[in-house]
C-alpha distance (Angstrom), angle and dihedral (degrees) to the residues before:
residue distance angle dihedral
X1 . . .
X2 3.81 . .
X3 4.08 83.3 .
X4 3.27 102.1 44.8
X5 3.71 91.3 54.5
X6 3.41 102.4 42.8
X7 4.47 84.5 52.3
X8 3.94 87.1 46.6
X9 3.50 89.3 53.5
X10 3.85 101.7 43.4
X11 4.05 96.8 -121.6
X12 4.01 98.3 101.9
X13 3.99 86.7 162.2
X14 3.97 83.4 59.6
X15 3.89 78.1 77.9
X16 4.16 94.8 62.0
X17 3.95 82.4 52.8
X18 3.25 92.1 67.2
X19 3.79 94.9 53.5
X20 3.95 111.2 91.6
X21 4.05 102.0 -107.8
X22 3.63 93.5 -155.8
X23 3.94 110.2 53.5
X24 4.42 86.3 -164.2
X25 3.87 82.5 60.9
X26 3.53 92.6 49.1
X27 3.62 93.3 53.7
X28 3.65 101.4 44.3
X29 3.67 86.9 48.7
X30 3.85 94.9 51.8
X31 4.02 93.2 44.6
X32 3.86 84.4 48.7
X33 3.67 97.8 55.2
X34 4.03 89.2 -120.6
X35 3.59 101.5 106.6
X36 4.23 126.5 90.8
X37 3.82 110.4 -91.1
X38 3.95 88.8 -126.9
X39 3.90 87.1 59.7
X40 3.68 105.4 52.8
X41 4.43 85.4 35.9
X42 3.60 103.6 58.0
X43 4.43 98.5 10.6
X44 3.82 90.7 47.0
X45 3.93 106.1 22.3
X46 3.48 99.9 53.3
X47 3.89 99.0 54.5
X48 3.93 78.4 44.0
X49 3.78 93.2 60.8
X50 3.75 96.7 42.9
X51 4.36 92.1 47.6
X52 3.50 87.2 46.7
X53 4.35 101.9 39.6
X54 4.43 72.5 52.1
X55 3.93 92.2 57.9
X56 3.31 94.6 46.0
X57 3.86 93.3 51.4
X58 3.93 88.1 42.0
X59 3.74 91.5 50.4
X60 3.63 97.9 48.3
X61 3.99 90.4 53.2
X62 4.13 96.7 45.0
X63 4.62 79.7 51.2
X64 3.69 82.0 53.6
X65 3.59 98.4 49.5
X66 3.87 85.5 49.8
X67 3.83 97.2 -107.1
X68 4.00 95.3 121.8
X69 3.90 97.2 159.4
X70 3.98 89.8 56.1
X71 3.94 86.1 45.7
X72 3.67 86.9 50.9
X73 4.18 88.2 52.6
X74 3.46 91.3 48.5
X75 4.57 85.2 54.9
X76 3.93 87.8 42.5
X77 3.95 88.5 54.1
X78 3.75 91.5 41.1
X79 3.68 89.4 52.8
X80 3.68 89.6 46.4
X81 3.73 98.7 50.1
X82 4.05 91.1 46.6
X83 3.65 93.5 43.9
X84 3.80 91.2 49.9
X85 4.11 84.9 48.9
X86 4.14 94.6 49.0
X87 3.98 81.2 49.8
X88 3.76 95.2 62.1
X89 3.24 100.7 33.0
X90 3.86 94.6 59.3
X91 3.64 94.0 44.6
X92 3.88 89.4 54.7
X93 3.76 92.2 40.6
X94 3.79 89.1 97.2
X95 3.81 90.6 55.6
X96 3.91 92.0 90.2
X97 3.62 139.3 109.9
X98 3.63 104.3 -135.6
X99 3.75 108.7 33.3
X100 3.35 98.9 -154.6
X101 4.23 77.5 87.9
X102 3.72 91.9 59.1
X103 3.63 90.3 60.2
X104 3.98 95.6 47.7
X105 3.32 85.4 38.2
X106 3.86 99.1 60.3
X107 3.84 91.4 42.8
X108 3.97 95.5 58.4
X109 3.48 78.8 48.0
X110 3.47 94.3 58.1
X111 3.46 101.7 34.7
X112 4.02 84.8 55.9
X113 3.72 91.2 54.9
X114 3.61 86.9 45.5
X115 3.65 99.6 51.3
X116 4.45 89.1 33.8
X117 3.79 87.0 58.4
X118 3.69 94.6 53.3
X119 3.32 108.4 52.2
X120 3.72 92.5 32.3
C-alpha cells in the first residue's frame, strides 16, 4: 500500500524513506518494542527465515558427518535467533494501525513457537 501510494503520488523514492537507514536503529527499535509491526515482520523476519532454513541445512550435514554436538549448536543457535525474532515481533505487535493485525499477528507468532518447539 506504501507503493502504490508513493507511484499514485509521483514520489517513488518516498518508498526508500520509509526503509530504516540505519539497520542498528532498526534493531534496537524492534528489541524495544518501538518499531512498526510491518518493519520488524517482513525487514527482520524474512532474513530470520532464510539464517535459520541455513542452520537447519548446516546442521543436518555436520549430523551426517557424525559431528552431532556441533549439529546440536547449530539447533541451540537456531532456537536462539528465532526466539530472539518471536520476542520482537510480539512486543511491536501493538505498533499497528488496525488492530485486528496485532491479534493475527500474535497467533502466527504463537503458532510458530508452537510448531519451532516441536520439532526442535
Amino acid at each position: 500500500m506504501l507503493f502504490a501510494r508513493a507511484v499514485i503520488c509521483g514520489k517513488v523514492s518516498t518508498v526508500w524513506h520509509a526503509l530504516e537507514p540505519d539497520l542498528r536503529t532498526l534493531l534496537r527499535r524492534a528489541l524495544n518494542g518501538e518499531e512498526r509491526l510491518w518493519k520488524v515482520w517482513w525487514f527482520w523476519g524474512i532474513p530470520v527465515g532464510l539464517a535459520t532454513s541455513a542452520l537447519i541445512v548446516f546442521a543436518e550435514m555436520l549430523r551426517n558427518a557424525g559431528w552431532n554436538g556441533a549439529g546440536a549448536g547449530l539447533d541451540v543457535l537456531k532456537l536462539l535467533v528465532y526466539l530472539t525474532w518471536f520476542g520482537a515481533a510480539w512486543r511491536c505487535s501493538g505498533n499497528v494501525v488496525n488492530r485486528t493485525w496485532t491479534g493475527i499477528a500474535r497467533a502466527a507468532i504463537a503458532l510458530a513457537l508452537g510448531i519451532t518447539a516441536l520439532t526442535a
